[in-house]
PyMOL Python script that loads the backbone (N, CA, C, O; Angstrom):
from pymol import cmd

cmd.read_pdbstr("""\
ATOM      1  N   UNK A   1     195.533  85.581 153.185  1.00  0.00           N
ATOM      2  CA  UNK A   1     195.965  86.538 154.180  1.00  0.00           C
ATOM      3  C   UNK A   1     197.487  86.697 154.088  1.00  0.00           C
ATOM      4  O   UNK A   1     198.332  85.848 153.805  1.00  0.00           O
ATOM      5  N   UNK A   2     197.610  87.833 154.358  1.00  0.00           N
ATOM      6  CA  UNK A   2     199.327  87.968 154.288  1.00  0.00           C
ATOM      7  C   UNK A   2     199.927  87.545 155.214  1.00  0.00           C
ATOM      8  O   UNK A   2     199.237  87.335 156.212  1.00  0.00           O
ATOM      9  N   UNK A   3     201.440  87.232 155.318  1.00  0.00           N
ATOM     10  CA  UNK A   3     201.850  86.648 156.167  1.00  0.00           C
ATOM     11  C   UNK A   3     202.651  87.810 157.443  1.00  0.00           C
ATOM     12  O   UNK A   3     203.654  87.596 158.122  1.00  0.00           O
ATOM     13  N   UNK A   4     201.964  88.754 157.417  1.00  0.00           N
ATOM     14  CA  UNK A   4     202.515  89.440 158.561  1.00  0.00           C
ATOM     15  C   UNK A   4     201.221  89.760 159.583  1.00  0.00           C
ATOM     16  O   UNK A   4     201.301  89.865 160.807  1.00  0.00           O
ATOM     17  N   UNK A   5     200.236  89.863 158.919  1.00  0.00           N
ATOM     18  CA  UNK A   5     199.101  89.239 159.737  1.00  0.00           C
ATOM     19  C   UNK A   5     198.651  87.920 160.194  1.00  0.00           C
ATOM     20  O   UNK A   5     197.823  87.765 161.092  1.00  0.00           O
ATOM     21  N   UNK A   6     199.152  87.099 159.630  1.00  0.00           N
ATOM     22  CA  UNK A   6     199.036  85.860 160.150  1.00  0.00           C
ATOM     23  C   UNK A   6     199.452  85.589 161.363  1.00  0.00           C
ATOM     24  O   UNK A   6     198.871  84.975 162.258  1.00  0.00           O
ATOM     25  N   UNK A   7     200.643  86.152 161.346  1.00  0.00           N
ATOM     26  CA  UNK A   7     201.524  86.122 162.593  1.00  0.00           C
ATOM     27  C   UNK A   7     200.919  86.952 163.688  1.00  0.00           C
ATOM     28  O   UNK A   7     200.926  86.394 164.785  1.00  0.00           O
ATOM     29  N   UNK A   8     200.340  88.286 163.642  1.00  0.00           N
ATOM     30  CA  UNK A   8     199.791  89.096 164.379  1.00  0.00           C
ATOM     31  C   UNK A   8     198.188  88.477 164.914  1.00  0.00           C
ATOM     32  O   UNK A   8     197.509  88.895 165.851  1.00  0.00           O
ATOM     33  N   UNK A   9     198.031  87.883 164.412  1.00  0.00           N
ATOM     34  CA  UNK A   9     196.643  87.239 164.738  1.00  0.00           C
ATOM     35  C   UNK A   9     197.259  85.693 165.466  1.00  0.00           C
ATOM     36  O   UNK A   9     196.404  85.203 166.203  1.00  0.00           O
ATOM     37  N   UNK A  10     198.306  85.025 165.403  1.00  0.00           N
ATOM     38  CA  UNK A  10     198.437  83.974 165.974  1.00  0.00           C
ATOM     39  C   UNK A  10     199.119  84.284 167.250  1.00  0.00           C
ATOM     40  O   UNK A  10     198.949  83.517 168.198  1.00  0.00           O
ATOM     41  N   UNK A  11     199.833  85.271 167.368  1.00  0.00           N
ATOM     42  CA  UNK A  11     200.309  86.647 168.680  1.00  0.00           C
ATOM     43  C   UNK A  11     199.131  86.382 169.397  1.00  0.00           C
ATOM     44  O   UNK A  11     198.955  85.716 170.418  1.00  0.00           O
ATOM     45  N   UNK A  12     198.100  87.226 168.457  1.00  0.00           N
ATOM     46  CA  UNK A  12     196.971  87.672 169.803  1.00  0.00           C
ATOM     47  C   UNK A  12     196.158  86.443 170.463  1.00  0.00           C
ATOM     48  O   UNK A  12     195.594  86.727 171.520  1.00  0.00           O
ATOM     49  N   UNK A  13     196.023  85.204 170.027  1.00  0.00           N
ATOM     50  CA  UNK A  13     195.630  83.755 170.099  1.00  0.00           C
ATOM     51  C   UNK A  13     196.055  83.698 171.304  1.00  0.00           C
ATOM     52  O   UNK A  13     195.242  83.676 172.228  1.00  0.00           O
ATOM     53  N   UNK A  14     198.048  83.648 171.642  1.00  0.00           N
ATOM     54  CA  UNK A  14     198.552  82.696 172.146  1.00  0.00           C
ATOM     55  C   UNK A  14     198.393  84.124 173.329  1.00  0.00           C
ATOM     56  O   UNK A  14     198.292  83.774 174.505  1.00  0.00           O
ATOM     57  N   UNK A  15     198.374  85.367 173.110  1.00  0.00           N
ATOM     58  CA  UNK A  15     197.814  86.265 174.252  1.00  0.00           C
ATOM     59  C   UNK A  15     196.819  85.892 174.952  1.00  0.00           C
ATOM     60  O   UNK A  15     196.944  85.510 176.115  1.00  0.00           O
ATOM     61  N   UNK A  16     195.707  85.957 174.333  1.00  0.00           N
ATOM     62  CA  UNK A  16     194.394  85.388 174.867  1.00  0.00           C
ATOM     63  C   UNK A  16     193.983  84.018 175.670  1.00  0.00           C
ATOM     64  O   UNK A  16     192.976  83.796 176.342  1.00  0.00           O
ATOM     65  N   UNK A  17     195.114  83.169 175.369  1.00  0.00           N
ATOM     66  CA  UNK A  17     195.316  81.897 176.126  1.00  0.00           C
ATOM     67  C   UNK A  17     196.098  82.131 177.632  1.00  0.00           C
ATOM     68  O   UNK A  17     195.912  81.243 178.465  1.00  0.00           O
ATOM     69  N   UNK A  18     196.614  82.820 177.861  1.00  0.00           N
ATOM     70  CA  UNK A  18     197.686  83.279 178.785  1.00  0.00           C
ATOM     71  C   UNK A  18     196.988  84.777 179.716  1.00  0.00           C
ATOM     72  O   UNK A  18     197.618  85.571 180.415  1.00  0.00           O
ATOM     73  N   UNK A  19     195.445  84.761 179.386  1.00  0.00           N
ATOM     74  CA  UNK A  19     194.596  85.677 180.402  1.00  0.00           C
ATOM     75  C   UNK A  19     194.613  87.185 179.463  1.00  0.00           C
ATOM     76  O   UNK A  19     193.959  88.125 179.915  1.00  0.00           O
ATOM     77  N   UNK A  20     195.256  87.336 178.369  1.00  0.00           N
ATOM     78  CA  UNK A  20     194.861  88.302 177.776  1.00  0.00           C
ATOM     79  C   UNK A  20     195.831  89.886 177.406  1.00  0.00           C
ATOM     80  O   UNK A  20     197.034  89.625 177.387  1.00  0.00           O
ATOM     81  N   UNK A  21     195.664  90.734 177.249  1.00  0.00           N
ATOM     82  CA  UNK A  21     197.196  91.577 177.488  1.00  0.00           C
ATOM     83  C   UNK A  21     196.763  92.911 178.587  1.00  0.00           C
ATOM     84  O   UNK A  21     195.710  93.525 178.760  1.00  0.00           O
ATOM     85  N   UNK A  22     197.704  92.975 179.016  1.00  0.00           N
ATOM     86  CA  UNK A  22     198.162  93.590 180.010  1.00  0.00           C
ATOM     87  C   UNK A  22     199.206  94.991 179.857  1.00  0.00           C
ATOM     88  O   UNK A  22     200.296  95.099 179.295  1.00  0.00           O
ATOM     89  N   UNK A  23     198.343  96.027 180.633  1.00  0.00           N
ATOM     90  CA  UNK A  23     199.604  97.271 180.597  1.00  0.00           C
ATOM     91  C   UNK A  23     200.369  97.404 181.694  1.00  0.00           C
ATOM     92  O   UNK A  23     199.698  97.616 182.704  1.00  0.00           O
ATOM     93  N   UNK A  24     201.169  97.372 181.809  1.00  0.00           N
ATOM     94  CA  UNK A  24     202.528  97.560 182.866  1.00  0.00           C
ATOM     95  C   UNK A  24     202.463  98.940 183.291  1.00  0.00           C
ATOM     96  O   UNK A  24     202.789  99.148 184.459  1.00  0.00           O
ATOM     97  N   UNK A  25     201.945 100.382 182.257  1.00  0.00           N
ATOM     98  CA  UNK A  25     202.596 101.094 182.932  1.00  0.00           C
ATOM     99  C   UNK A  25     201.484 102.644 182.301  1.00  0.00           C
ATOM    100  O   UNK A  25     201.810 103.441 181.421  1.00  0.00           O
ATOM    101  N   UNK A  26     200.730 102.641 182.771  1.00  0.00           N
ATOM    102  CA  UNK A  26     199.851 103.546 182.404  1.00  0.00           C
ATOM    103  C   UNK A  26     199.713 104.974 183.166  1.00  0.00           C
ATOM    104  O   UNK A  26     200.134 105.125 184.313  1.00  0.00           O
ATOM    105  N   UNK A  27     199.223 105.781 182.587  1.00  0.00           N
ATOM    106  CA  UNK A  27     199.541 107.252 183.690  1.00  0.00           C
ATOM    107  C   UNK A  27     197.977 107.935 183.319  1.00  0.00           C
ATOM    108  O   UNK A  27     197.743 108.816 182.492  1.00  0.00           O
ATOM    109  N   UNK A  28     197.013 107.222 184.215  1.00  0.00           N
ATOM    110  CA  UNK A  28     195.326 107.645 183.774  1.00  0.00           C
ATOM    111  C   UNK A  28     195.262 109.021 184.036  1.00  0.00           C
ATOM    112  O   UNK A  28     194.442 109.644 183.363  1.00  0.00           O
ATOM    113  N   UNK A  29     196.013 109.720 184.952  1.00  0.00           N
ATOM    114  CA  UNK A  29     195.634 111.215 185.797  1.00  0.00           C
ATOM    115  C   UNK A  29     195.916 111.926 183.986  1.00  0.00           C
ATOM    116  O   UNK A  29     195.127 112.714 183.464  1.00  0.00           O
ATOM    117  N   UNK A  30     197.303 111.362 183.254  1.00  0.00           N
ATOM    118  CA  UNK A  30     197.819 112.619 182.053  1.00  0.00           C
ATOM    119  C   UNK A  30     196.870 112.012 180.923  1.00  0.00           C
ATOM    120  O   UNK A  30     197.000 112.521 179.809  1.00  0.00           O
ATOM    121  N   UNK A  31     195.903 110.958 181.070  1.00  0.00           N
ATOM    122  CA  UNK A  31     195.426 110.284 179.462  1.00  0.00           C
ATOM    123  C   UNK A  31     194.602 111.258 179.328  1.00  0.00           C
ATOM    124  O   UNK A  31     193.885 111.770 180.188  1.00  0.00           O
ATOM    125  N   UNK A  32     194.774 111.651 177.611  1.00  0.00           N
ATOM    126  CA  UNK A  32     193.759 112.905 176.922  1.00  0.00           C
ATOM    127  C   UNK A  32     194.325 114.184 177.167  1.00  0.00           C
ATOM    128  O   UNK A  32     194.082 115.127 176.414  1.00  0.00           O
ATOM    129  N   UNK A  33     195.167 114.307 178.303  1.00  0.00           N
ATOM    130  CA  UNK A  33     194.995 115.810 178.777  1.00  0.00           C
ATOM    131  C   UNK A  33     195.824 116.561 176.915  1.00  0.00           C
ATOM    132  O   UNK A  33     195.259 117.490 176.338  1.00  0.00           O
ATOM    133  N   UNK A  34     196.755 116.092 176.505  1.00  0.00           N
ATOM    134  CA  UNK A  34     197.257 116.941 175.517  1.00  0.00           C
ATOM    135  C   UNK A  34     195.966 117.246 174.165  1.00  0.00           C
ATOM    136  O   UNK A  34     195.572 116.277 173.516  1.00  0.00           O
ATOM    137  N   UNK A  35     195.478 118.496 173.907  1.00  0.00           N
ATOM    138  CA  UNK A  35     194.487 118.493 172.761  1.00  0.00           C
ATOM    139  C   UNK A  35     194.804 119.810 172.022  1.00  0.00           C
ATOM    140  O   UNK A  35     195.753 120.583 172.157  1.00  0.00           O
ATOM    141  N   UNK A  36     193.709 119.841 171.181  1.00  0.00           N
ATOM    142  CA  UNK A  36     194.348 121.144 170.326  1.00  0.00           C
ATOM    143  C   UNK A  36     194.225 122.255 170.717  1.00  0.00           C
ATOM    144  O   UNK A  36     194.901 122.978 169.985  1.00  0.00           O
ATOM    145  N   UNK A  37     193.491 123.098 171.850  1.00  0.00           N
ATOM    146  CA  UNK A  37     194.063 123.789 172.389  1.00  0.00           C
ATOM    147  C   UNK A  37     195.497 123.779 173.405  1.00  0.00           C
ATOM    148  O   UNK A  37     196.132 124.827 173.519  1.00  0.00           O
ATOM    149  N   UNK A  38     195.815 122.891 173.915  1.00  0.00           N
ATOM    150  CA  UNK A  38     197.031 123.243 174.591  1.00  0.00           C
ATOM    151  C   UNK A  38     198.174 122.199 174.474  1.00  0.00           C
ATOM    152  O   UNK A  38     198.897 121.687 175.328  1.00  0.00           O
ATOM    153  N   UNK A  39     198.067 122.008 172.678  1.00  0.00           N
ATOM    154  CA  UNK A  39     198.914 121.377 171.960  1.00  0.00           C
ATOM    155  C   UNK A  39     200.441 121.652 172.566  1.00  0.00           C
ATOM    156  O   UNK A  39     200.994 120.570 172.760  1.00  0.00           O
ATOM    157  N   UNK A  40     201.308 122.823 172.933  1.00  0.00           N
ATOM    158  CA  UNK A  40     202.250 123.372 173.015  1.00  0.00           C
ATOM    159  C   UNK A  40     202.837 122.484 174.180  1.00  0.00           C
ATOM    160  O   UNK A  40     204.041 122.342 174.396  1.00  0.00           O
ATOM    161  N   UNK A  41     201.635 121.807 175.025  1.00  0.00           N
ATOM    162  CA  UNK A  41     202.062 120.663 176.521  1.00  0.00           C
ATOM    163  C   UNK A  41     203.435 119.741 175.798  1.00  0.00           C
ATOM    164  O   UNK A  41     204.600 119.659 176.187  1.00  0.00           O
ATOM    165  N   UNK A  42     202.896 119.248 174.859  1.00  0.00           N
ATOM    166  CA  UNK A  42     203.610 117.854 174.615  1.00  0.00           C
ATOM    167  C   UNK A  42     205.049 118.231 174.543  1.00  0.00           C
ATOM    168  O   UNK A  42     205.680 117.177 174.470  1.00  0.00           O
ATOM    169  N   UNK A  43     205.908 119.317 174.530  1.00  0.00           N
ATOM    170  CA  UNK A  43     207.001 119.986 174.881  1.00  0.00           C
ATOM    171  C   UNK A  43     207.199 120.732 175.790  1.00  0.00           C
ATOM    172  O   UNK A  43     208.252 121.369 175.834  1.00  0.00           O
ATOM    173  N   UNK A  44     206.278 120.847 176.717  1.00  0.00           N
ATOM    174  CA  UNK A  44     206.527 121.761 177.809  1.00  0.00           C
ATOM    175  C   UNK A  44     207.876 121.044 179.006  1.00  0.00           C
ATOM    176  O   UNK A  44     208.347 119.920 179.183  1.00  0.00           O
ATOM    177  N   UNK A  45     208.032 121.988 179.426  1.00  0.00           N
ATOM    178  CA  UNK A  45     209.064 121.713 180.329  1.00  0.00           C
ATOM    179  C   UNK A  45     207.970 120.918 181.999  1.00  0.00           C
ATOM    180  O   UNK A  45     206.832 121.365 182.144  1.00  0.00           O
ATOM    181  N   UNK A  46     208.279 120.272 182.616  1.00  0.00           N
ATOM    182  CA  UNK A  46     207.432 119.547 183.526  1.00  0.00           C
ATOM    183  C   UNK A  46     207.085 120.305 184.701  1.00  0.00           C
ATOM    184  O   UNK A  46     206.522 119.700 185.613  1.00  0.00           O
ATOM    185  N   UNK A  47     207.414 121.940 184.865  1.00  0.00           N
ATOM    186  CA  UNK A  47     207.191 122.599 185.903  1.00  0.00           C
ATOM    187  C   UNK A  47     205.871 123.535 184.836  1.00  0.00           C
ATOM    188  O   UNK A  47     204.795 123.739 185.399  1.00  0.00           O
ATOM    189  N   UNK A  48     206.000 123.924 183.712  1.00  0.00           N
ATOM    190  CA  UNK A  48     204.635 124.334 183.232  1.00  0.00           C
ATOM    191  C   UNK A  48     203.745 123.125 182.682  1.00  0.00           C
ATOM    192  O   UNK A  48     202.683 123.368 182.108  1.00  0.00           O
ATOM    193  N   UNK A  49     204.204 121.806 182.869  1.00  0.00           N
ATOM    194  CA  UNK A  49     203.059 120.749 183.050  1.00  0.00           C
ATOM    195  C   UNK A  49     202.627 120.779 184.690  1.00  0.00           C
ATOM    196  O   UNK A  49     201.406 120.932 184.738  1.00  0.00           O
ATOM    197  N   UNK A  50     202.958 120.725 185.460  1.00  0.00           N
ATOM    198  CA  UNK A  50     202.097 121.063 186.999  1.00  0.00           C
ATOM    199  C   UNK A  50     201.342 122.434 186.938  1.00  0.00           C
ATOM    200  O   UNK A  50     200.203 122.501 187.400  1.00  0.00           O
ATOM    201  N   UNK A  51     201.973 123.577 186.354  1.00  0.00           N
ATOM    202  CA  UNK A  51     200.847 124.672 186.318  1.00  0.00           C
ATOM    203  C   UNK A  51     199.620 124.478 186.240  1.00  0.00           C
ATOM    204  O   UNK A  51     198.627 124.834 186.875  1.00  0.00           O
ATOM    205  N   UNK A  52     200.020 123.318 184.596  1.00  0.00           N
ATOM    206  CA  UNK A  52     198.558 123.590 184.072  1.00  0.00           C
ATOM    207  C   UNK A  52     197.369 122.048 184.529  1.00  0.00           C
ATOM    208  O   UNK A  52     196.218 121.741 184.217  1.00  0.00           O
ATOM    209  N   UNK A  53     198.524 121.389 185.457  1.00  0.00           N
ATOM    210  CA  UNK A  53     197.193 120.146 185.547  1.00  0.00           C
ATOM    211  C   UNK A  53     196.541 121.191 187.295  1.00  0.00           C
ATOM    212  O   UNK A  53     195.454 121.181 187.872  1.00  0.00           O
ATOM    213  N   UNK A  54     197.314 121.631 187.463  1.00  0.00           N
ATOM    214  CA  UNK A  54     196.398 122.054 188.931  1.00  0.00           C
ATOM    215  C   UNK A  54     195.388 123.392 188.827  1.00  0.00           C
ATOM    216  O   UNK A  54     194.814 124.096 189.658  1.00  0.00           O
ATOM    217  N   UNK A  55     195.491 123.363 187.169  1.00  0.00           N
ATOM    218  CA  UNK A  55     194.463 124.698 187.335  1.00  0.00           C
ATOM    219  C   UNK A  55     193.203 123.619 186.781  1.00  0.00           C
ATOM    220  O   UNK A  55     192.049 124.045 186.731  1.00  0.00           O
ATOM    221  N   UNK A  56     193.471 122.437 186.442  1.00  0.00           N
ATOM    222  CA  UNK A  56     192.045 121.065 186.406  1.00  0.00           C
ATOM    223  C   UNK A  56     191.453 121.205 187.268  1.00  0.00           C
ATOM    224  O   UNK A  56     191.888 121.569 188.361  1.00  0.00           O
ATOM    225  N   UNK A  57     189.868 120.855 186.898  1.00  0.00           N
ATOM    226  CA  UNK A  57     189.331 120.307 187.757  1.00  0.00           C
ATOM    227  C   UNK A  57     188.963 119.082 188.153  1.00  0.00           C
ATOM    228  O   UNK A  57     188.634 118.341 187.227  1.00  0.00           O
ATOM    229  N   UNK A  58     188.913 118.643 189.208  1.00  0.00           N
ATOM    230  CA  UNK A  58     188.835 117.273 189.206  1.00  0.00           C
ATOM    231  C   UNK A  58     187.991 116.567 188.502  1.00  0.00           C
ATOM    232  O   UNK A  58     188.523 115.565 188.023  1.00  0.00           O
ATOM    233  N   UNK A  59     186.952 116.687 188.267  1.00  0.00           N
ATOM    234  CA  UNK A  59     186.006 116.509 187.119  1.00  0.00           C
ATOM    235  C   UNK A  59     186.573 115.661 186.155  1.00  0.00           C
ATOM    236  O   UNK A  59     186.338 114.467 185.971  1.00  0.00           O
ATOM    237  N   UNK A  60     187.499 116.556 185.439  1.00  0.00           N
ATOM    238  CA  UNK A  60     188.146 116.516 183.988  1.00  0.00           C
ATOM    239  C   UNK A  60     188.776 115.142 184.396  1.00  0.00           C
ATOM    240  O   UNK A  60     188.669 114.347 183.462  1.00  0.00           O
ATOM    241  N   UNK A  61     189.313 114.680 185.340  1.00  0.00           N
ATOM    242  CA  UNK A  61     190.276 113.422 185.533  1.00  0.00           C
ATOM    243  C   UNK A  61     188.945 112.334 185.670  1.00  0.00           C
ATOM    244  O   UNK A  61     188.904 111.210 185.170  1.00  0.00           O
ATOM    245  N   UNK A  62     188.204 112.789 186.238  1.00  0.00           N
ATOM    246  CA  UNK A  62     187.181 111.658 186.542  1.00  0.00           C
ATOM    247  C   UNK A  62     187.003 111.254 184.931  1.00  0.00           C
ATOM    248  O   UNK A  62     187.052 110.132 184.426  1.00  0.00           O
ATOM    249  N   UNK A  63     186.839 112.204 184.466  1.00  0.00           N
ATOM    250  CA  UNK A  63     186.103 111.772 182.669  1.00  0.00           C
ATOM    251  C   UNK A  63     186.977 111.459 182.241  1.00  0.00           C
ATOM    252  O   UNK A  63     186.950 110.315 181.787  1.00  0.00           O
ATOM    253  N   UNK A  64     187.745 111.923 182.162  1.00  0.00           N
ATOM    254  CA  UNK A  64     190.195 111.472 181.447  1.00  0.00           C
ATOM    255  C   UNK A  64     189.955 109.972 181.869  1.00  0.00           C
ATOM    256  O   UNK A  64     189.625 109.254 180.925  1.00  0.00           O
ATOM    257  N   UNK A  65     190.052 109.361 183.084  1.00  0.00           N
ATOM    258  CA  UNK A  65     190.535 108.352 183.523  1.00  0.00           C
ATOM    259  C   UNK A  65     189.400 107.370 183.365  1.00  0.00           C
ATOM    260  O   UNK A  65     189.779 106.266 183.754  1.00  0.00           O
ATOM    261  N   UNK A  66     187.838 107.350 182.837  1.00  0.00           N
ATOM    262  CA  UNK A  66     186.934 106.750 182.899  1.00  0.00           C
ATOM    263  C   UNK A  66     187.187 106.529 181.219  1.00  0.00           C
ATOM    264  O   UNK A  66     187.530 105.355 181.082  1.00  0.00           O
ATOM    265  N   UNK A  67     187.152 107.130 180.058  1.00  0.00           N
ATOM    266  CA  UNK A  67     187.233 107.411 179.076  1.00  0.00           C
ATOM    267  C   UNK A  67     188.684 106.534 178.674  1.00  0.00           C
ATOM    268  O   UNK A  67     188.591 105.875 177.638  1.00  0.00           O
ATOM    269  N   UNK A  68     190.161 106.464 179.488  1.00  0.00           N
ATOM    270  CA  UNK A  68     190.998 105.653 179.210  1.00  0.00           C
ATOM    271  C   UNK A  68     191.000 104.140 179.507  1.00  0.00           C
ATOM    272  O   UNK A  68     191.705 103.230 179.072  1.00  0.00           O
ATOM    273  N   UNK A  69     189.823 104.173 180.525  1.00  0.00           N
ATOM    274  CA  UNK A  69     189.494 102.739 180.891  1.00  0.00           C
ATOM    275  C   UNK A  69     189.071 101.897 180.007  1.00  0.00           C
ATOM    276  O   UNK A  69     189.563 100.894 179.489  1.00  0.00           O
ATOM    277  N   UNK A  70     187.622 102.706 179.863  1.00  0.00           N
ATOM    278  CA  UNK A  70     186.770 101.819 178.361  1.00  0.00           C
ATOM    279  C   UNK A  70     187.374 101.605 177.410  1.00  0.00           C
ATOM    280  O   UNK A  70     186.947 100.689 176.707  1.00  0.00           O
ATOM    281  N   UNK A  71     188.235 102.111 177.099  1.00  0.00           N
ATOM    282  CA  UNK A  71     189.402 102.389 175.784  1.00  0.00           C
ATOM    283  C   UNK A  71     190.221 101.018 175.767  1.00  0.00           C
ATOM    284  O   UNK A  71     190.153 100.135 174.911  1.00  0.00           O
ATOM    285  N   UNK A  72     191.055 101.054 176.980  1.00  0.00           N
ATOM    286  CA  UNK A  72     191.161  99.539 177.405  1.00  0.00           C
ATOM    287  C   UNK A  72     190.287  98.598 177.429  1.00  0.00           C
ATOM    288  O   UNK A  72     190.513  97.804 176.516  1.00  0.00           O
ATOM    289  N   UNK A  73     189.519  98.358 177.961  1.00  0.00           N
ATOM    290  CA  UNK A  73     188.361  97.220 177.549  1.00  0.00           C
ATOM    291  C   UNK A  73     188.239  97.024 176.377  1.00  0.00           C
ATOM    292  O   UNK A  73     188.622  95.929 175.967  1.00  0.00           O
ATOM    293  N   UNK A  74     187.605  98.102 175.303  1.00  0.00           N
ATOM    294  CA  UNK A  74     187.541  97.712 173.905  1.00  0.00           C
ATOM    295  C   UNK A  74     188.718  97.349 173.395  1.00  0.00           C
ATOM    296  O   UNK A  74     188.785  96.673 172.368  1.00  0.00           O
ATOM    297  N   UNK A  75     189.892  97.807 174.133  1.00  0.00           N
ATOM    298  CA  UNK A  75     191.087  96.746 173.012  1.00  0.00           C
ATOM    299  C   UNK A  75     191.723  95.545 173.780  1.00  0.00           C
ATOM    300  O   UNK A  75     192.871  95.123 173.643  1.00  0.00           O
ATOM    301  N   UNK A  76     190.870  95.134 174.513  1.00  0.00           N
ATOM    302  CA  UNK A  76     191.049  94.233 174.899  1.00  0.00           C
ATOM    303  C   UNK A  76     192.030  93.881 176.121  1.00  0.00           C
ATOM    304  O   UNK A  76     192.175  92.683 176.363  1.00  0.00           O
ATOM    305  N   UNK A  77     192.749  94.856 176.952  1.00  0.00           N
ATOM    306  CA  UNK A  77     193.211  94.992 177.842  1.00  0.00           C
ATOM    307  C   UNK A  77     192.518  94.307 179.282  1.00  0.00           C
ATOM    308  O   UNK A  77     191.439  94.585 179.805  1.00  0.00           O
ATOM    309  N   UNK A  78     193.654  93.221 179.744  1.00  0.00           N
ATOM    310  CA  UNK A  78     192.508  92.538 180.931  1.00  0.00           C
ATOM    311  C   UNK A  78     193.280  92.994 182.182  1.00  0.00           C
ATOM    312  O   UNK A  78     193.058  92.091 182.989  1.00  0.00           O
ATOM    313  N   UNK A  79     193.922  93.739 182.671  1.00  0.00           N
ATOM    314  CA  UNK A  79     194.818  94.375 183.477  1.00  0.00           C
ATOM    315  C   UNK A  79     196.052  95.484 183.495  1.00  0.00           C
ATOM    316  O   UNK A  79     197.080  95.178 182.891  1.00  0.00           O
ATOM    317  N   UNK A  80     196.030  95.877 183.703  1.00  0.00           N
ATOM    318  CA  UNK A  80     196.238  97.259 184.029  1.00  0.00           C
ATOM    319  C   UNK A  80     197.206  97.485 185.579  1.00  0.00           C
ATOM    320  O   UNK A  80     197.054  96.894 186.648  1.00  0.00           O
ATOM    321  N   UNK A  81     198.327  98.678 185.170  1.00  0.00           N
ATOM    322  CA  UNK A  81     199.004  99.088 186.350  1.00  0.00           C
ATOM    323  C   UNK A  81     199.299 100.299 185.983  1.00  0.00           C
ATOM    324  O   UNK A  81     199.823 100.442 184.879  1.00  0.00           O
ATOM    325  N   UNK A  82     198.989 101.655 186.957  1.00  0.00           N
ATOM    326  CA  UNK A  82     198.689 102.776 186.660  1.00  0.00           C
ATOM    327  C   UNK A  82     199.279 103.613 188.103  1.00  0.00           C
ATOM    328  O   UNK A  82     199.188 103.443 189.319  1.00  0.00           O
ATOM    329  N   UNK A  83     200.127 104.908 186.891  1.00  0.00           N
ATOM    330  CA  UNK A  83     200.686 105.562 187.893  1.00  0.00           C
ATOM    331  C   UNK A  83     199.775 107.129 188.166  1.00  0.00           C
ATOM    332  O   UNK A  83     199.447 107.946 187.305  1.00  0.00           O
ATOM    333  N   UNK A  84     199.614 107.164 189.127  1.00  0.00           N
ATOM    334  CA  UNK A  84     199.519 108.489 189.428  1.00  0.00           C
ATOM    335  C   UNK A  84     200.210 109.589 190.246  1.00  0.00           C
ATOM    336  O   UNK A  84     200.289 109.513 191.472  1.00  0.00           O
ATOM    337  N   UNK A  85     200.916 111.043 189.243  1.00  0.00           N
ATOM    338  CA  UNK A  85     201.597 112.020 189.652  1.00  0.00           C
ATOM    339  C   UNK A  85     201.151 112.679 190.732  1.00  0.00           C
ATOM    340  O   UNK A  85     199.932 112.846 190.686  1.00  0.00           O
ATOM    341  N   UNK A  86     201.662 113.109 191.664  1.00  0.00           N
ATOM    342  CA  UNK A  86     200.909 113.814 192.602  1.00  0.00           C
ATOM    343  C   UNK A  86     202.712 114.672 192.583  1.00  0.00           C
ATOM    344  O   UNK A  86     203.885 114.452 192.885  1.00  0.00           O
ATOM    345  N   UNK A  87     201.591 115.968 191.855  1.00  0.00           N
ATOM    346  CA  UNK A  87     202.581 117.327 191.525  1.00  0.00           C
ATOM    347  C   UNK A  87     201.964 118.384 192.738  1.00  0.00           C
ATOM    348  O   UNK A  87     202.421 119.521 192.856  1.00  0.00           O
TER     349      UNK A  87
END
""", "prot")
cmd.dss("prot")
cmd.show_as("cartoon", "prot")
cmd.util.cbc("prot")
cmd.orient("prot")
């Protein structure tokens, strides 16, 4: 094994001993929203990012924010702290 994985695998060890890893700073309401139709977001100015999250339906966040969860679980994420915008 190479030795830059070695190290990355003895990382995630001494993670996993210490309850596991953790996100500090997550924003579930915006996860997914940028896709290839409305690619042009990821530069938008933050007053045509409120346009376009309030023409959402809530729906879409339920599935956004359920979909970023599991995502976490499979990589192993054991806690979580999450902001939500209220534009």
């Amino acid at each position: 094994m190479r030795q830059e994985f070695w190290v990355i695998e003895k990382l995630k060890k001494e993670i996993q001993k210490r309850g596991g890893f953790v996100n500090c700073h997550a924003h579930f309401d915006k996860a997914f929203t940028v896709e290839k139709n409305n690619i042009r977001l990821a530069n938008a100015t933050m007053e045509e990012k409120w346009k376009f999250y309030k023409r959402l339906d809530y729906r879409i966040y339920y599935k956004r924010i359920e979909k970023s969860i599991k995502l976490m679980i499979n990589q192993g994420i054991k806690q979580c702290r999450t902001d939500i915008d209220v534009n």
